[in-house]
Backbone as a ProteinNet text record, in pm:
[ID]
protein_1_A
[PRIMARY]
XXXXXXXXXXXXXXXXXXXXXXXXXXXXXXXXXXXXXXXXXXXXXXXXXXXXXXXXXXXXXXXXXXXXXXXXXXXXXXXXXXXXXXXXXXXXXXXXXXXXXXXXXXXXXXXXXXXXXXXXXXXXXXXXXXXXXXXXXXX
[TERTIARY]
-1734.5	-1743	-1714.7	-1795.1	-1770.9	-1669.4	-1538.3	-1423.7	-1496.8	-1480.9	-1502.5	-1400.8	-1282.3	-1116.5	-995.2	-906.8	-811.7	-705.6	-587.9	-492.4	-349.7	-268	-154.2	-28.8	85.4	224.3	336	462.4	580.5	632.2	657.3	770.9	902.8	980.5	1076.7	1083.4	1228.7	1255.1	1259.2	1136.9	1212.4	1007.6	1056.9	925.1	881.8	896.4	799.4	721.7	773.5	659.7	561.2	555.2	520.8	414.2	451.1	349.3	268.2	284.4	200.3	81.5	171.9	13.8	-86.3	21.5	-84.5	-202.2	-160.2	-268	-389.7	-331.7	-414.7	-514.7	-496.7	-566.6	-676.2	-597.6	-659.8	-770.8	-722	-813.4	-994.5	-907.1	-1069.5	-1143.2	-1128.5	-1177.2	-1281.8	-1212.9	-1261.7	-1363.3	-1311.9	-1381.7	-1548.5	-1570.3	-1633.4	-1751.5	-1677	-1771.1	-1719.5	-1592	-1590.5	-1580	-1587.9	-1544.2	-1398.1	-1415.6	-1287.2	-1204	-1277.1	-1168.8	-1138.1	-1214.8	-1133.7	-1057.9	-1038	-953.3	-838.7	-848.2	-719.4	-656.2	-703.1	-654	-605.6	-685.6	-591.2	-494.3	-487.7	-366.1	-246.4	-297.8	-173.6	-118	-199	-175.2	-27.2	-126.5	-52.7	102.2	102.2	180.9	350.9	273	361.5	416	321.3	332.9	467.7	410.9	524.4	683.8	660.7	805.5	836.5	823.1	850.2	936.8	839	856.1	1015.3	1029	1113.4	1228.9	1192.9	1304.3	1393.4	1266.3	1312.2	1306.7	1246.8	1225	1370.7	1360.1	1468.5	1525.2	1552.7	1677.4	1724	1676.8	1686.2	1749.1	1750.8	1818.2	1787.9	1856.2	1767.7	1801.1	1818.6	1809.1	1685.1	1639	1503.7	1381.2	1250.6	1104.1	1014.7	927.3	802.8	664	614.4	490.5	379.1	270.3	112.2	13	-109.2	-202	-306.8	-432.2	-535.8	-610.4	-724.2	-912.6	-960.1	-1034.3	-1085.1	-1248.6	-1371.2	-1520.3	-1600.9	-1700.7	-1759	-1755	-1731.8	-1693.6	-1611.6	-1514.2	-1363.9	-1308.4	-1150.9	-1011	-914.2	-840.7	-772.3	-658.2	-494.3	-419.4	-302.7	-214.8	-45.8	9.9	98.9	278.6	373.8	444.6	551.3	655.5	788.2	951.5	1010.7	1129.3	1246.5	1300.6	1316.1	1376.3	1377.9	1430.3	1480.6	1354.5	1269.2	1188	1174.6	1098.3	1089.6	969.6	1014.7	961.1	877	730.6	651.2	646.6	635.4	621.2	736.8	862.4	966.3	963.7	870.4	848	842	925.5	828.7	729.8	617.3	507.2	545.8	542.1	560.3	478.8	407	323.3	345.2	422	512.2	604.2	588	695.5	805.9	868.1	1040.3	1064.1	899.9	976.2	945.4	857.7	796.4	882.8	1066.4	1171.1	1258	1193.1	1208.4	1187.4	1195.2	1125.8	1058.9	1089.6	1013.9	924.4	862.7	692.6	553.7	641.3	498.3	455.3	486.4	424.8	355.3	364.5	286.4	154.9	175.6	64	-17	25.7	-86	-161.1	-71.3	-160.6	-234.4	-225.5	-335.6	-477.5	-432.6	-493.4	-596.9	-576.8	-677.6	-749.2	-655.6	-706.3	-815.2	-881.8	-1008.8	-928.1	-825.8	-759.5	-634.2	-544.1	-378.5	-290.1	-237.9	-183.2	-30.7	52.3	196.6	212.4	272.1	289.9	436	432.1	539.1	666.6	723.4	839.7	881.8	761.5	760.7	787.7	787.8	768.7	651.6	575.8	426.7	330.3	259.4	174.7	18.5	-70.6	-171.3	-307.4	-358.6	-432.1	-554.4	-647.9	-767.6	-866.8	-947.6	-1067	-1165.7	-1312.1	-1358.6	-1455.7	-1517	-1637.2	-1769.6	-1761.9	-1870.2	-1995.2	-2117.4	-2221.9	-2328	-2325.3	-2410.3	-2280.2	-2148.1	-2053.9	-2008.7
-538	-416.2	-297.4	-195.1	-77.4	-5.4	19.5	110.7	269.1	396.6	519.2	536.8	463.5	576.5	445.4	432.4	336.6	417.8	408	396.7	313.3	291.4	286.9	371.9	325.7	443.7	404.8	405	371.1	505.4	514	609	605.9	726.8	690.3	654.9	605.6	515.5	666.5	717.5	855.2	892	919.9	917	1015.7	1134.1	1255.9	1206.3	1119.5	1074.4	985.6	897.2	774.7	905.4	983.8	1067.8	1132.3	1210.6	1264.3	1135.5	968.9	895.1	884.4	866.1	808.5	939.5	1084.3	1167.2	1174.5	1124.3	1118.2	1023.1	949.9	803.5	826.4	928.1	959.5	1075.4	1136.8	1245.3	1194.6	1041.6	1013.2	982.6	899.7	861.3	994.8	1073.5	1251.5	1254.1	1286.6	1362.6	1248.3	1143	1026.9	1004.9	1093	1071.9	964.2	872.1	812.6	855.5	786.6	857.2	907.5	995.5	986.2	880.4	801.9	676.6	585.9	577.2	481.2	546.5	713.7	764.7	703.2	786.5	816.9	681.5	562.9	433.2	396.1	406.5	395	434.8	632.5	711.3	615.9	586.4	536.5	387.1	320.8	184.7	195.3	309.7	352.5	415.7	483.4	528.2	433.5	361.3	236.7	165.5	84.2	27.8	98.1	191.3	263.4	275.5	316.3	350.1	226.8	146.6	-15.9	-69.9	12.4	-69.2	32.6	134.6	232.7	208.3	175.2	161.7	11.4	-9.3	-209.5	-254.4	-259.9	-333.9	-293.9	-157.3	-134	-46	-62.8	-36.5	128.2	236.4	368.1	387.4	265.9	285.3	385.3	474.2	578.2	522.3	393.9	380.9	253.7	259.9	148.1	242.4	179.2	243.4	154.7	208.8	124.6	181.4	80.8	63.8	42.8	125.3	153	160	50.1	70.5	72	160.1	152.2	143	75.9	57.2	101.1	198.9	266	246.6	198.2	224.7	256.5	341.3	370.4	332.3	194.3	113.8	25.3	26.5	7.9	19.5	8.5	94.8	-31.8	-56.7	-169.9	-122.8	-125.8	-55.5	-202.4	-182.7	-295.7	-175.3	-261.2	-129.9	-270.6	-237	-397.6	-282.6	-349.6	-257.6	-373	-320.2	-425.2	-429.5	-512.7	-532.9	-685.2	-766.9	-896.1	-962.5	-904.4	-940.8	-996.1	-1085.6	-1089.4	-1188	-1321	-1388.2	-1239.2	-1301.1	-1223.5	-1276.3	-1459	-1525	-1475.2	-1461.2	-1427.9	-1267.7	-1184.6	-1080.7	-1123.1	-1064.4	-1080.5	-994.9	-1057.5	-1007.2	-923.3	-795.9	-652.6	-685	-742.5	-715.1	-842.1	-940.9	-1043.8	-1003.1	-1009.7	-938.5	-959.9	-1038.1	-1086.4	-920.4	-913.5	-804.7	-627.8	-594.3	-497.6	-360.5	-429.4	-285	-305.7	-391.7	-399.3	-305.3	-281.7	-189	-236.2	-346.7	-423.4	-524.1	-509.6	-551.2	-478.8	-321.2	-272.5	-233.6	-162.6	-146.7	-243.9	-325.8	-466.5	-450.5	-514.6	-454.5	-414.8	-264.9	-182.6	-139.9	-201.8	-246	-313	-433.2	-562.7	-507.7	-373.2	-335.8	-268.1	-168.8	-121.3	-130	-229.7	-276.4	-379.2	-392.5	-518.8	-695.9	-643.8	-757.1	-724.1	-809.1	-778.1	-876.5	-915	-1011	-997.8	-1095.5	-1068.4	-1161	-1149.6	-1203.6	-1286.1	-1466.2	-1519.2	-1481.2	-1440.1	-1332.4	-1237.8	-1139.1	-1129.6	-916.4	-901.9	-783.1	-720.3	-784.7	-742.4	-731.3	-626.7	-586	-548.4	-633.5	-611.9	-621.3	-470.9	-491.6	-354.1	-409.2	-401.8	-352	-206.7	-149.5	-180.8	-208.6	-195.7	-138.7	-44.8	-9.7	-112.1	-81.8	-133.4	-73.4	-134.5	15.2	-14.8	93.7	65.8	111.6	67.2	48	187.8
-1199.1	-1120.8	-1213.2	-1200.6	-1277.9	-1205.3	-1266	-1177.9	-1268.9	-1129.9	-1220.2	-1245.5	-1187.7	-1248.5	-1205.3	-1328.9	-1315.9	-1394.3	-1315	-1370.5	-1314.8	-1405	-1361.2	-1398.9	-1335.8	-1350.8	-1311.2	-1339.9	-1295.2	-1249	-1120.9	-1048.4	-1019.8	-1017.7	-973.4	-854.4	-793.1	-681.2	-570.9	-547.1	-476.7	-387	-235.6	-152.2	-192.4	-258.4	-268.8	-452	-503.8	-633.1	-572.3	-482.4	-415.8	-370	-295.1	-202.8	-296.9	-404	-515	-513.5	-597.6	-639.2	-530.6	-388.7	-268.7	-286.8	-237.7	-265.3	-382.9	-509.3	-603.2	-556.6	-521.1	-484.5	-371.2	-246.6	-142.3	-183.2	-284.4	-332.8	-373	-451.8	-519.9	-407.4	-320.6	-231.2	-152.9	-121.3	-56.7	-176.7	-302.5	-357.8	-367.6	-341.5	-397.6	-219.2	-127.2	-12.1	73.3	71.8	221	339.1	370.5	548.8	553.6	631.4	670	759.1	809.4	886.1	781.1	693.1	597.2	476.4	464.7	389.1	456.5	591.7	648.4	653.4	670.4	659.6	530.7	427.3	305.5	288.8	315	327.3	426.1	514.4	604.9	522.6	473.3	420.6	316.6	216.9	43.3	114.8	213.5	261.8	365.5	414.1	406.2	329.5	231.3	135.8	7.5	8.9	-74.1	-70.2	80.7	144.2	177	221.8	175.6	68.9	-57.9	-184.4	-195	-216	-227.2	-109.9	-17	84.7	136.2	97.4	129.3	38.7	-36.6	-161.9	-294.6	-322	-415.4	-351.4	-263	-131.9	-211.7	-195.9	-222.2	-352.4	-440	-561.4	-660.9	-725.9	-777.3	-900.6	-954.1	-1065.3	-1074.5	-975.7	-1012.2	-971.9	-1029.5	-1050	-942.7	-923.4	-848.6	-937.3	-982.9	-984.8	-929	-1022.8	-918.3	-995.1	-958.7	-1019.6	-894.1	-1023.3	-875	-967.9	-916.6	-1011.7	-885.2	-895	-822.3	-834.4	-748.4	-790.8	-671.7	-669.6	-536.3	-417	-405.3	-290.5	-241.8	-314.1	-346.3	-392.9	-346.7	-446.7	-403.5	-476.8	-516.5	-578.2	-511.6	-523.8	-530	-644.4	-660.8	-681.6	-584.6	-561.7	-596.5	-688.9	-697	-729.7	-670.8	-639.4	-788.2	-813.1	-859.4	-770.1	-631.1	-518.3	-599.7	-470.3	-511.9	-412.1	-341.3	-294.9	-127.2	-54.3	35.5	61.7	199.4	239.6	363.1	319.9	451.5	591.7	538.5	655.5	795.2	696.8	792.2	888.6	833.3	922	1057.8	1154.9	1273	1312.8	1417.4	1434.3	1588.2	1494.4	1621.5	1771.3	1720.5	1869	1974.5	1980.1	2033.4	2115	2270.4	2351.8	2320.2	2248.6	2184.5	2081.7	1987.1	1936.5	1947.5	2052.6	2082.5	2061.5	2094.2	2081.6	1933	1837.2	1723.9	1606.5	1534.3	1432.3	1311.2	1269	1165.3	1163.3	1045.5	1049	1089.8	1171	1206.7	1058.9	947.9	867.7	783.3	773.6	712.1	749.9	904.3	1042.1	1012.9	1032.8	960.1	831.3	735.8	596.8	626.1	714.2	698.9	814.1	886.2	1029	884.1	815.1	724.9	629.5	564.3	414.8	454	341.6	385.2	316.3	240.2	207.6	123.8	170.1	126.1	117.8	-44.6	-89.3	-114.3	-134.5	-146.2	-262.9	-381.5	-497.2	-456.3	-446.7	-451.6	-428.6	-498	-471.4	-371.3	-333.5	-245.9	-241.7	-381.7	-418.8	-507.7	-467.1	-530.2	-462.7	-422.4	-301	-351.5	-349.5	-420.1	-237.3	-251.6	-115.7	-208.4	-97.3	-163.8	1.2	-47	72.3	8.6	124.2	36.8	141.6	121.6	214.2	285.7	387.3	422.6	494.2	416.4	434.6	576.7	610.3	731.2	878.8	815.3	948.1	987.2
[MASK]
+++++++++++++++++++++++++++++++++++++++++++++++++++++++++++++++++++++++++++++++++++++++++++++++++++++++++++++++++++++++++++++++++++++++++++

């Protein structure tokens, strides 16, 4: 696949750097012609994902980084956020939408990564978040 734009970056453990890459990311996308329903879905995805990695993952530590890469190409963007958290079983999320956990608060963001992305992986451990859009033409 030809990517037009890749990079990666280590941030600090802090939501307003996390929010800079997500925009960069959301930018190419705008500037490149998607729709807007599948910007705004990425935006919401990168946007979880992050505060996740930063909040759950390396638990507001301001002495740990999160990492981000994206390969970016006309018809998909392919984005890893991995924390130095100690990580996390996914299986053990519960699933928000299960009347047991409806007045719960966790797992909706997962949710909705997996509600936008076209595919979204969890690296063993359980701090490595590798999810992937990819357009689909005609839809």
């Amino acid at each position: 696949m030809a990517y037009i734009e890749q990079f990666e970056v280590w941030i600090p453990n802090d939501t307003a750097e996390g929010h800079e890459v997500q925009e960069r990311i959301v930018g190419l996308l705008e500037q490149h012609g998607w729709p807007m329903r599948d910007a705004f879905g990425v935006r919401l995805a990168l946007e979880e994902a992050l505060v996740n990695a930063i909040k759950h993952g390396n638990r507001m530590d301001a002495t740990k980084q999160v990492y981000i890469s994206c390969k970016f190409a006309a018809d998909e963007v392919s984005v890893v956020i991995e924390d130095q958290g100690e990580g996390f079983e996914v299986v053990e999320v519960p699933d928000p939408t299960e009347d047991d956990n409806l007045d719960k608060p966790g797992g909706r963001g997962i949710m909705l990564i997996r509600s936008f992305m076209t595919s979204v992986e969890y690296n063993d451990k359980g701090n490595r978040l590798s999810m992937t859009k990819r357009l689909v033409v005609g839809a």
